[in-house]
C-alpha positions as CSV (number, residue, x, y, z in Angstrom):
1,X,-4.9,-28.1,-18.3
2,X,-3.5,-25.3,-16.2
3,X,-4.5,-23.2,-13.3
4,X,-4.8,-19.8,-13.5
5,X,-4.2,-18.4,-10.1
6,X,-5.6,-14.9,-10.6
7,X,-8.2,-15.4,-8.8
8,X,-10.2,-12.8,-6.9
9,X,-10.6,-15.6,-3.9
10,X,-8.4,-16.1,-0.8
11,X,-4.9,-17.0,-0.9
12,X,-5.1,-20.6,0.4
13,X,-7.5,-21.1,-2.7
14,X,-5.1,-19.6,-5.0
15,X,-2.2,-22.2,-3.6
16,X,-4.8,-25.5,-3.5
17,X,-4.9,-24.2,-7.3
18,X,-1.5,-24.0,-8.0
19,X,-0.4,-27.5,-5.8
20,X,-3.3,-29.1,-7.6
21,X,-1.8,-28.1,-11.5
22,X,2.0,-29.1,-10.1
23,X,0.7,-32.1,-8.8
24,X,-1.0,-33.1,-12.1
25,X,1.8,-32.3,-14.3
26,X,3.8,-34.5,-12.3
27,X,1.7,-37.3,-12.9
28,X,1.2,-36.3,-16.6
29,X,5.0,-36.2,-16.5
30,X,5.0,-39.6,-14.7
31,X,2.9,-40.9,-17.3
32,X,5.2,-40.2,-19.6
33,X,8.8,-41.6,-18.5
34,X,6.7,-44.9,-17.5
35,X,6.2,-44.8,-21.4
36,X,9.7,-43.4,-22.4
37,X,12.2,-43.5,-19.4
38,X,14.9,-42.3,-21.8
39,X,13.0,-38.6,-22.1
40,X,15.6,-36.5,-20.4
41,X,13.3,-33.1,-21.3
42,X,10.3,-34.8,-19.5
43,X,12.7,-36.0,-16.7
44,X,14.4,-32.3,-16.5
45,X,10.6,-30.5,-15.7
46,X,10.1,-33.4,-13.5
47,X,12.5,-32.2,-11.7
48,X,11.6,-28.4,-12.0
49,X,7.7,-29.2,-11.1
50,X,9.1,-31.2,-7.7
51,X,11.5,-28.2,-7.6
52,X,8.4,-25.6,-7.5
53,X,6.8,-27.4,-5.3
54,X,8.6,-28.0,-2.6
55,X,9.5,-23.9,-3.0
56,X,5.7,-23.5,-2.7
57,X,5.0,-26.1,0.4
58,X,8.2,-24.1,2.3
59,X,6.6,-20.4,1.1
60,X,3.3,-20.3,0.1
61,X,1.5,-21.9,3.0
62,X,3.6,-19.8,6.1
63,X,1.2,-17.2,8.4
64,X,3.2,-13.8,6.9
65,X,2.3,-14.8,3.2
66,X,-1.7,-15.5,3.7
67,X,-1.9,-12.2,5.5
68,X,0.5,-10.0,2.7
69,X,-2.0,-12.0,0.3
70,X,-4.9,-11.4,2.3
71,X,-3.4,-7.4,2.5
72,X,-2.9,-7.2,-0.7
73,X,-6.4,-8.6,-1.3
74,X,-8.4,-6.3,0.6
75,X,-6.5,-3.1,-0.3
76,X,-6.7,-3.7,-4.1
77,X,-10.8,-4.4,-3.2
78,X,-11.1,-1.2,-0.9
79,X,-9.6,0.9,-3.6
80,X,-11.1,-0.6,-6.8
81,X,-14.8,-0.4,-5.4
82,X,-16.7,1.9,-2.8
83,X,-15.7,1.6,0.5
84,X,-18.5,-0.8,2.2
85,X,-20.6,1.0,5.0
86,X,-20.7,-1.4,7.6
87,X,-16.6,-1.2,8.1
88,X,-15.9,-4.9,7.5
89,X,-13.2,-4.3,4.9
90,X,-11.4,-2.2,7.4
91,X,-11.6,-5.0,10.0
92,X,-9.9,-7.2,7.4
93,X,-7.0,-5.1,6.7
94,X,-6.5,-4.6,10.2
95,X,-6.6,-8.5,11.2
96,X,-3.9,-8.7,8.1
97,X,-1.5,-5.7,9.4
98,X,-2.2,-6.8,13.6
99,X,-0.9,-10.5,11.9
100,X,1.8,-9.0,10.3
101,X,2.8,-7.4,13.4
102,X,2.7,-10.1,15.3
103,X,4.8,-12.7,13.4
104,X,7.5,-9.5,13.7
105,X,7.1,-9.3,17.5
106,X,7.3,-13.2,17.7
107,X,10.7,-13.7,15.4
108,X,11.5,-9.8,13.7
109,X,14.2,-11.8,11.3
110,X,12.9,-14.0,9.7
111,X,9.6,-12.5,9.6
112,X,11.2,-9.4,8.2
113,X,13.1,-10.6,5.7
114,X,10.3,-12.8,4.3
115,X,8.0,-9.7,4.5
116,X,10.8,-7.6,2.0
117,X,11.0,-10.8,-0.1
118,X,7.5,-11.0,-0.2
119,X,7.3,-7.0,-1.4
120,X,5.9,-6.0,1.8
121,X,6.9,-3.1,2.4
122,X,5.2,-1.3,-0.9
123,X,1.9,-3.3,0.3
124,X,2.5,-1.6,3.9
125,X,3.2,1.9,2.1
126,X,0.0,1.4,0.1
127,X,-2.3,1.2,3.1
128,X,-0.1,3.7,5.0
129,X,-1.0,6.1,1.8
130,X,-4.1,5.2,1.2
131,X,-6.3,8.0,2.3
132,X,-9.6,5.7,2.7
133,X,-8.0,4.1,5.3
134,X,-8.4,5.1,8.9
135,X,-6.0,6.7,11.2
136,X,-6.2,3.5,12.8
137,X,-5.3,1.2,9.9
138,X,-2.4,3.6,8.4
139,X,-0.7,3.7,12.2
140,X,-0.5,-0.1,12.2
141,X,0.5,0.0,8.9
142,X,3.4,2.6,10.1
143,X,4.4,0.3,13.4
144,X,4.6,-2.8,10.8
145,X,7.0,-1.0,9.1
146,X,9.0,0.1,12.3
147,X,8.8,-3.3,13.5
148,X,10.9,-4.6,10.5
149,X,13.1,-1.9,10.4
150,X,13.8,-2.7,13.9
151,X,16.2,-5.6,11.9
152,X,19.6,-4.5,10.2
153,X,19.4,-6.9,7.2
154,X,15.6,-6.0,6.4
155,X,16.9,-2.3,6.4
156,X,20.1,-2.8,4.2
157,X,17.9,-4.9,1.7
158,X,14.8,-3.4,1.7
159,X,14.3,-0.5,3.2
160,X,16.3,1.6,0.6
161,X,15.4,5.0,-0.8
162,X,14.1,3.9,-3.6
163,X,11.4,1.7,-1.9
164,X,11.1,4.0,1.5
165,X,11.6,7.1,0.9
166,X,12.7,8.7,4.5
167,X,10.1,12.1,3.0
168,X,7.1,9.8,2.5
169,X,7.7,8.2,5.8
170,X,8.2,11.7,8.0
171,X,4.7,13.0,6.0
172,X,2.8,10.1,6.9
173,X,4.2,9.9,10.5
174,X,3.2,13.6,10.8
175,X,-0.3,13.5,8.9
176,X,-1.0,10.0,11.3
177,X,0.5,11.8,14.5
178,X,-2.1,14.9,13.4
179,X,-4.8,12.8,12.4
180,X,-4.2,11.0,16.1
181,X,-4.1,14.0,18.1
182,X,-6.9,16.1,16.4
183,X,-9.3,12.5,17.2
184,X,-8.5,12.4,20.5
């Protein structure tokens, strides 16, 4: 049968699922060219289901997609249910954007350019909009952002106006700066 990787659990459940299908339709597929070696279709998504998961082993298990998954995670939680009174969901989204920002302050091009492959930067403008987010959380969410602009590629590919609008970003800096200053 097949995995469904929907899941409301944490990413590194979500890719044992999915290495635990790919590895059992490569056995099924096994199975079958030991029975008819001559199957060139079974042969063909042999190859694709290797294919996938070596993609998967190389992407799914690095540090900046478990925390974009774990961001992504949290944010669609905060804002689909009542915020939870004793701040733990805010902790989580802050451990996700202070690990973000830290795999861009160890190596900003890679790190970048996996983030806008990864559709980071509408995750980061999420919690930077969010208004049930602290001052706190949108600021890191903000210097995230900065960090990976900080890399020409990242900018050229993925910051465009479409995806960062230069208004959204001068409102939120300003609202942040103001929220910032008026806490203080």
């Amino acid at each position: 049968g097949t995995t469904s990787a929907t899941s409301s659990g944490s990413s590194a459940t979500v890719d044992d699922d999915s290495n635990a299908a790919l590895n059992a339709a490569a056995r099924d597929l096994l199975d079958v060219l030991k029975i008819d070696p001559d199957n060139k279709e079974a042969a063909a998504l042999l190859g694709m289901v290797r294919e996938r998961h070596e993609q998967s082993k190389r992407e799914g298990g690095s540090d900046m997609a478990r925390a974009l998954a774990d961001l992504s995670a949290q944010s669609s939680s905060s804002s689909s249910s009542s915020a939870r009174e004793d701040g733990k969901e805010d902790q989580d989204v802050e451990h996700s954007l202070k690990m973000i920002l830290g795999l861009l302050t160890r190596d900003v091009a890679s790190s970048s350019m996996e983030l806008g492959r990864r559709h980071g930067v509408s995750a980061l403008m999420e919690v930077a909009t969010n208004s049930r987010e602290g001052v706190r959380v949108r600021v890191l969410a903000l210097h995230a952002l900065s960090a990976a602009c900080s890399h020409g590629p990242f900018v050229r590919q993925y910051a465009c106006p479409r995806s960062l609008s230069q208004e959204n970003l001068a409102h939120l800096v300003s609202e942040s700066c103001g929220g910032a200053v008026s806490a203080s």
